[in-house]
C-alpha positions as CSV (number, residue, x, y, z in Angstrom):
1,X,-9.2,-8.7,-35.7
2,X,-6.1,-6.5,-34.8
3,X,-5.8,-4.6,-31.7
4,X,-7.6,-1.0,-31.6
5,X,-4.4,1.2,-30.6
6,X,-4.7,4.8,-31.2
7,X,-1.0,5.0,-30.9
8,X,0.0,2.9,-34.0
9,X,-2.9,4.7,-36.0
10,X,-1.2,7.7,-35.1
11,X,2.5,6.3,-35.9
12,X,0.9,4.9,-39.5
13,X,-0.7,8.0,-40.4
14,X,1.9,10.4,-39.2
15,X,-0.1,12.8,-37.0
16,X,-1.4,13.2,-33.4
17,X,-3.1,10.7,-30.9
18,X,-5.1,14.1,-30.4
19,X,-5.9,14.4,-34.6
20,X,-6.5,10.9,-34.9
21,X,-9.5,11.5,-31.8
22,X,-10.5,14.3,-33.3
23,X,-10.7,12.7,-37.2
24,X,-13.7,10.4,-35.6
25,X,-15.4,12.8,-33.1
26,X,-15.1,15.6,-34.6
27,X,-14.7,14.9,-38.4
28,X,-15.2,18.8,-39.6
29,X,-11.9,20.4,-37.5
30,X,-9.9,17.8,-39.4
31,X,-8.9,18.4,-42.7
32,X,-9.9,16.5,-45.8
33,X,-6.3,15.1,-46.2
34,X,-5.5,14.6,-43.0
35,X,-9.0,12.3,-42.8
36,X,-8.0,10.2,-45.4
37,X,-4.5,9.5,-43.8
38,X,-6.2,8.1,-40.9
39,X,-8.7,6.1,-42.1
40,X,-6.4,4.6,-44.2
41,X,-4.3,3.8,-41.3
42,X,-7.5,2.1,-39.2
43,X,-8.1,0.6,-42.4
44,X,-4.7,-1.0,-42.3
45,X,-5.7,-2.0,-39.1
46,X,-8.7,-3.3,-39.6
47,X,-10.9,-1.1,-38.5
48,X,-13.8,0.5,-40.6
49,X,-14.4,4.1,-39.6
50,X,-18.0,3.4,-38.1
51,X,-16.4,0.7,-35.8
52,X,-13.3,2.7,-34.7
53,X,-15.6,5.4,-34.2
54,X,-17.6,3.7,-31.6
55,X,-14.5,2.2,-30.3
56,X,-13.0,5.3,-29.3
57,X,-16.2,6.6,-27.9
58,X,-17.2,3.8,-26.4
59,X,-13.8,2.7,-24.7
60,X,-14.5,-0.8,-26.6
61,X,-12.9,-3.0,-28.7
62,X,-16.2,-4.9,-30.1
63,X,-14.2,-8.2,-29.8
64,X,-15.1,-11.0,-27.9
65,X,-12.9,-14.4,-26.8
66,X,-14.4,-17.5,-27.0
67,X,-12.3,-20.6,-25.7
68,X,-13.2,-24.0,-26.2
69,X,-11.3,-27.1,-25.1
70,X,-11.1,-28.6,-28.3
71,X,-11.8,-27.2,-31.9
72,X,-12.1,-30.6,-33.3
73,X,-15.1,-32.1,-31.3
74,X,-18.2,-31.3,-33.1
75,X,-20.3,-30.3,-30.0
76,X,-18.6,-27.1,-30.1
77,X,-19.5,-26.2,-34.0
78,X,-22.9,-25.9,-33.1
79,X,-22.1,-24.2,-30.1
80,X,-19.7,-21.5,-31.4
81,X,-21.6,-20.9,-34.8
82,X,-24.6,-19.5,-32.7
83,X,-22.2,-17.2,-30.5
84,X,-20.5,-15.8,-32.8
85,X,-24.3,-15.3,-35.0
86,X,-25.6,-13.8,-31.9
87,X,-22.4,-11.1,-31.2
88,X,-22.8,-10.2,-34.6
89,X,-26.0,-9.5,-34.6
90,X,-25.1,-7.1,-32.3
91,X,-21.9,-5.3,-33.7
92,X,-19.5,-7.5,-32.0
93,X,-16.9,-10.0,-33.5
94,X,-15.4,-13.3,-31.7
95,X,-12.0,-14.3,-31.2
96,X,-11.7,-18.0,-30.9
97,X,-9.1,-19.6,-29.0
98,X,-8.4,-23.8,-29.1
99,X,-6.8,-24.2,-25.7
100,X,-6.1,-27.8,-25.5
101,X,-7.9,-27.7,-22.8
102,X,-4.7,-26.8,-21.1
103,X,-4.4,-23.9,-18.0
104,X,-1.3,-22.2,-19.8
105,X,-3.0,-21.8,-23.2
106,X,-6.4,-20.7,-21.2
107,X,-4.0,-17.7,-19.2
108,X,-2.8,-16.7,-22.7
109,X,-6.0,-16.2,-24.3
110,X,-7.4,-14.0,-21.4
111,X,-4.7,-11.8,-21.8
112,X,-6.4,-10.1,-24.3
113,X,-9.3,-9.4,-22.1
114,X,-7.0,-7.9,-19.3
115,X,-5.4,-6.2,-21.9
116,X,-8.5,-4.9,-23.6
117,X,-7.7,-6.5,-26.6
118,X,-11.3,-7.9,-26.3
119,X,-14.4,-7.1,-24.3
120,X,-15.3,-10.4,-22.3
121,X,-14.8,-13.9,-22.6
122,X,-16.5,-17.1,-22.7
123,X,-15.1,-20.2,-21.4
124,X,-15.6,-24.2,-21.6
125,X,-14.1,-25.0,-18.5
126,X,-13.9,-24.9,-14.9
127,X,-11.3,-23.1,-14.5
128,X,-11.3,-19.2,-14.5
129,X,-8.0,-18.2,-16.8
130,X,-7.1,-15.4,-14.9
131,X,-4.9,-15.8,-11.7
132,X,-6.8,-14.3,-8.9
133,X,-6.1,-12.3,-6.1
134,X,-7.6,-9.5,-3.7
135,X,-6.8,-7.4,-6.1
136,X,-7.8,-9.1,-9.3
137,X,-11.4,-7.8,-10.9
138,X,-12.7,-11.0,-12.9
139,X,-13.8,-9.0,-16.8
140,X,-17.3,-10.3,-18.5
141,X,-17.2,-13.4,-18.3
142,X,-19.6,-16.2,-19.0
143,X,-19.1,-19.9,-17.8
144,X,-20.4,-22.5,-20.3
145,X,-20.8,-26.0,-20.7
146,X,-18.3,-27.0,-17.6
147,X,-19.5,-24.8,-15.2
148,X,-17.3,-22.7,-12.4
149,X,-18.6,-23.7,-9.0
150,X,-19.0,-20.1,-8.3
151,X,-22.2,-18.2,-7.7
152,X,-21.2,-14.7,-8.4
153,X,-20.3,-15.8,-12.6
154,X,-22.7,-16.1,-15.1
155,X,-23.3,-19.6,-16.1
156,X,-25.0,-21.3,-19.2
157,X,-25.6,-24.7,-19.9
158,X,-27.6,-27.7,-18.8
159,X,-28.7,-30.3,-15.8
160,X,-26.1,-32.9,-16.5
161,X,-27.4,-34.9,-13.5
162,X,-31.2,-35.1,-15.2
163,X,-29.6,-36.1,-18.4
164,X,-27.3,-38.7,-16.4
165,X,-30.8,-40.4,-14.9
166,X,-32.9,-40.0,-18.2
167,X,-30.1,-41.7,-19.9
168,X,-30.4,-44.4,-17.5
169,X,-33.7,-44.5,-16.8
170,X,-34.6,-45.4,-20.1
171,X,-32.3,-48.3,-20.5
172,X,-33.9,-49.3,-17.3
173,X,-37.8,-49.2,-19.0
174,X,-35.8,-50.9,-22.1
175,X,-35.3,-54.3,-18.9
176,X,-31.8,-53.3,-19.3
177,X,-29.8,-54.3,-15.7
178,X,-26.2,-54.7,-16.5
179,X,-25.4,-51.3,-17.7
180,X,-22.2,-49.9,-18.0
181,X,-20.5,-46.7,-18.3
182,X,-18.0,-45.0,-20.2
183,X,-17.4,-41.6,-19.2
184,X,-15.6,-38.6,-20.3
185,X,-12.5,-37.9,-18.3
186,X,-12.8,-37.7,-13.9
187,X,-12.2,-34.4,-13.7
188,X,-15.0,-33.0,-15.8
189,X,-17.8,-31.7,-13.5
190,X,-20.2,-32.4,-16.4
191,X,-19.2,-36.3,-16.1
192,X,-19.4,-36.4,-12.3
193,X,-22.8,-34.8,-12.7
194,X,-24.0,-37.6,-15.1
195,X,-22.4,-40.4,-13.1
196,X,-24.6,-39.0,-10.3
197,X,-27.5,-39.0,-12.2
198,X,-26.8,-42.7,-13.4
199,X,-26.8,-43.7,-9.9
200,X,-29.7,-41.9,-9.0
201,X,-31.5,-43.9,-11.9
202,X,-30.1,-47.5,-10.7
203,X,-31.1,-46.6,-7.1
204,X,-34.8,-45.7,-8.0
205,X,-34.9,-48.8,-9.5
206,X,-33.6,-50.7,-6.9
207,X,-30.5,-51.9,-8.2
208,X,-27.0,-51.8,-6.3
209,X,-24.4,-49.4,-8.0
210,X,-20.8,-51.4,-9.6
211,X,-18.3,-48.9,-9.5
212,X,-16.2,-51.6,-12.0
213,X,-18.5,-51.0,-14.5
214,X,-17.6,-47.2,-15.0
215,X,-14.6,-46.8,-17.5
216,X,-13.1,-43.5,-18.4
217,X,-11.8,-42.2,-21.9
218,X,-11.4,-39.3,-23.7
219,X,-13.9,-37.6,-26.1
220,X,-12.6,-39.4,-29.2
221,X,-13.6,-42.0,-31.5
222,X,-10.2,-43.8,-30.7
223,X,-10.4,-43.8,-27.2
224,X,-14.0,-44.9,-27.2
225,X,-13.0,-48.0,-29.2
226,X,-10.3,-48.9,-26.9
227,X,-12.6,-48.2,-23.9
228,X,-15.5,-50.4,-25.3
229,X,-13.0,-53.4,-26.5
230,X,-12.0,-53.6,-22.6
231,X,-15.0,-52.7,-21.0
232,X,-16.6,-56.1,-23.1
233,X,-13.9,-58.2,-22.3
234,X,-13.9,-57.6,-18.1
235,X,-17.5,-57.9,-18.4
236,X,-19.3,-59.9,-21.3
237,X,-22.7,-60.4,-19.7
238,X,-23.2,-56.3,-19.7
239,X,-26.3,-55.9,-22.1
240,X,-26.2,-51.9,-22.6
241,X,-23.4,-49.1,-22.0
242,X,-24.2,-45.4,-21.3
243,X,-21.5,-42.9,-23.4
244,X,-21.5,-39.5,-21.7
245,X,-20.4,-38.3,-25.2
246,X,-21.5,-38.7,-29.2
247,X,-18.0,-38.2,-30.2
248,X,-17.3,-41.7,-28.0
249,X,-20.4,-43.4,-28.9
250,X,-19.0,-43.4,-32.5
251,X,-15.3,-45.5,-31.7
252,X,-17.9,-47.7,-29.3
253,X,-20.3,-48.4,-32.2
254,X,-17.2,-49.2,-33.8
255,X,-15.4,-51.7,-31.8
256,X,-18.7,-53.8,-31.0
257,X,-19.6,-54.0,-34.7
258,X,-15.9,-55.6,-35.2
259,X,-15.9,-57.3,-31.9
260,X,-19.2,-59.2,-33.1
261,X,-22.1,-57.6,-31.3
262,X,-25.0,-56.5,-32.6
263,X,-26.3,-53.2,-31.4
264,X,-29.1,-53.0,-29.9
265,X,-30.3,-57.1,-30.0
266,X,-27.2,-58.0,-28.0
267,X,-25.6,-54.5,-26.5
268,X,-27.7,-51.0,-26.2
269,X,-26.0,-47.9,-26.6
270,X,-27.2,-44.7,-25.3
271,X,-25.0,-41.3,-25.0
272,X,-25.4,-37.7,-24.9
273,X,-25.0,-34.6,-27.8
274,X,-27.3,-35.3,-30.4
275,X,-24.3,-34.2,-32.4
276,X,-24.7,-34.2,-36.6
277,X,-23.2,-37.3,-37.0
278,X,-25.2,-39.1,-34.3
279,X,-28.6,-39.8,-37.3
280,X,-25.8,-41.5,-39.5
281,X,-24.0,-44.0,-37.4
282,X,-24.7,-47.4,-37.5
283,X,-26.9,-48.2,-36.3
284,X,-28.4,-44.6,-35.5
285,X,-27.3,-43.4,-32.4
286,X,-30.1,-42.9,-29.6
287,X,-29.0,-39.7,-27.5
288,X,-29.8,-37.1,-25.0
289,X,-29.7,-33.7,-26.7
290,X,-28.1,-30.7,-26.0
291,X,-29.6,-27.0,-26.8
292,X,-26.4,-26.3,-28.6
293,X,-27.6,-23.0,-30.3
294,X,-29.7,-22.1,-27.6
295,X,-26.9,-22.4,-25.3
296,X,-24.2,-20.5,-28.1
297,X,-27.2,-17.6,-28.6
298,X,-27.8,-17.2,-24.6
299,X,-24.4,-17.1,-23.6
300,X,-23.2,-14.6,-26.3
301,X,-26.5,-12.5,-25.0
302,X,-25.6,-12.8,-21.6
303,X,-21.8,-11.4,-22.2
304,X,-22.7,-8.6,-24.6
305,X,-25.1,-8.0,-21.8
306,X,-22.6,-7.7,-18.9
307,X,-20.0,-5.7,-21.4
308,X,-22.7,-3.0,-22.1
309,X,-24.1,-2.7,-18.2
310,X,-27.7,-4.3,-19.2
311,X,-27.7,-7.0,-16.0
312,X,-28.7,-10.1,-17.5
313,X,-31.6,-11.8,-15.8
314,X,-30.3,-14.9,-14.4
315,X,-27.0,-16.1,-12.7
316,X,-27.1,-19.9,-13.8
317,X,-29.3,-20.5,-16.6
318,X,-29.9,-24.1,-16.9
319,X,-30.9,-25.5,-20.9
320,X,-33.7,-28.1,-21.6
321,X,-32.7,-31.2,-22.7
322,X,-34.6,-34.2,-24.3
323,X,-34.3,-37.8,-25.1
324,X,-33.9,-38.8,-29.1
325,X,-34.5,-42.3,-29.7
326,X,-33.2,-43.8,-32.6
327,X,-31.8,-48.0,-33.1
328,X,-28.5,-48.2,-30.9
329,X,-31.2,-48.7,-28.0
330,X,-34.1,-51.9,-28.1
331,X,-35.4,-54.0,-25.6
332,X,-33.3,-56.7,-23.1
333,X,-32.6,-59.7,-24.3
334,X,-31.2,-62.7,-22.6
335,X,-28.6,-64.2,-24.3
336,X,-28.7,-68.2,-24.7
């Protein structure tokens, strides 16, 4: 969607900032002709007449910049689809941005926010993309799925500790002791949470926490694989490993079907997502879902919601989540 600009509509249709105003406000001072020039110019520019009407009445763009971390993880289909359903629903398109999920490429993208290229922005990360100061006023913004640690943003997503101990807790009622871990990356807030609710779980049940049975990867196939081939060989007598992500769970899977094991009788695997794919691995993958489109439909709602002054109920809004058993997880087994 191209930049509302009343300038270059102007320069395109060879009149006035003033005529070009007055062509949407006040369409019967204008003549016939001279209407036609500039709708032909917003048309240029992508704008239909109703929409470039309201923009200019409205001070408003109607655009809206979602960022995610990275467009190829499927969590964020899902996730997106829903948003960008919900903005336009109600009049509003959405920019989408792949960052990388790299500061630089974050800054960039809410450029267009600052320079009211777009109304608000939604973000996947902790950071905030704009480089604060005493002077800086933060646009609509809405935090989602790697929530900023600050109280005065609007934040959407789930209790990543809960889903950490439920995870655990029901490899734990499975007789599972030896369970390992293979996280997303440390500086995800989402995987710190989960870690904590992993040892929340273990304690309950009286069982000491091993910090060298935590790994760390990537949220890849690949990296999962890799993870899994050396988390087996440190420690063979593990009998189940917790993935804080689907998209891992899949390169784990994997590996332990080439490696030999067989999932559950020998090794359990439980993760998080509930992504499409997760039914159709092999074995089917037992997960803790994620609200995806309620999360995409309530944080679009709470943006459009801040952009037009409506003040949305709640600061954090926190998701349900629930366990979805399939085969990756079955009972303990001693091995002989």
């Amino acid at each position: 969607m191209t930049k509302l600009n009343v300038n270059d509509i102007a320069l395109i249709a060879g009149v006035s900032n003033a005529t070009v105003s007055r062509a949407f406000r006040e369409p019967h001072k204008v003549s016939q002709k001279t209407r036609d020039k500039v709708m032909n110019a917003a048309n240029n520019l992508g704008f239909t007449p109703s929409r470039l009407g309201a923009s200019l009445k409205q001070g408003r763009t109607f655009n809206i910049v979602v960022l995610v971390p990275d467009i190829t993880n499927p969590y964020f289909s899902p996730v997106v689809r829903s948003m960008e359903r919900t903005a336009n629903l109600r009049g509003y398109s959405v920019l989408l941005g792949d960052t990388q999920d790299t500061p630089e490429r974050e800054q960039s993208y809410a450029k267009m926010v600052q320079s009211k290229q777009a109304d608000g922005i939604i973000i996947n990360s902790q950071r905030l993309p704009f480089d604060l100061n005493f002077n800086t006023t933060i646009p609509p913004l809405v935090s989602v799925s790697e929530l900023v640690e600050n109280e005065d943003i609007y934040r959407v997503g789930v209790d990543n500790v809960a889903i950490g101990k439920l995870a655990t807790s029901h490899l734990l009622e499975l007789g599972h002791k030896r369970i390992a871990v293979i996280s997303g990356t440390k500086n995800l807030q989402s995987c710190n949470d989960r870690l904590q609710g992993y040892k929340l779980a273990l304690q309950q049940a009286n069982i000491s926490y091993d910090p060298n049975l935590v790994y760390y990867a990537e949220y890849s196939p690949e990296t999962g694989a890799q993870v899994a081939k050396q988390l087996v060989t440190d420690f063979p007598d593990i009998s189940a490993i917790f993935s804080f992500g689907d998209l891992m769970s899949i390169g784990i899977l994997h590996m332990l079907s080439k490696l030999g094991f067989k999932v559950p009788q020998q090794i359990s695997v439980i993760s998080v997502d509930n992504i499409s794919q997760a039914p159709f691995c092999n074995p089917p993958l037992t997960t803790v879902a994620q609200p995806m489109d309620q999360i995409g439909e309530l944080s679009m709602t709470t943006l459009i919601d801040l952009i037009e002054k409506k003040a949305p109920q709640n600061k954090l809004s926190l998701l349900p989540h629930f366990l979805v058993c399939r085969e990756s997880t079955g009972p303990f087994i001693a091995r002989k």
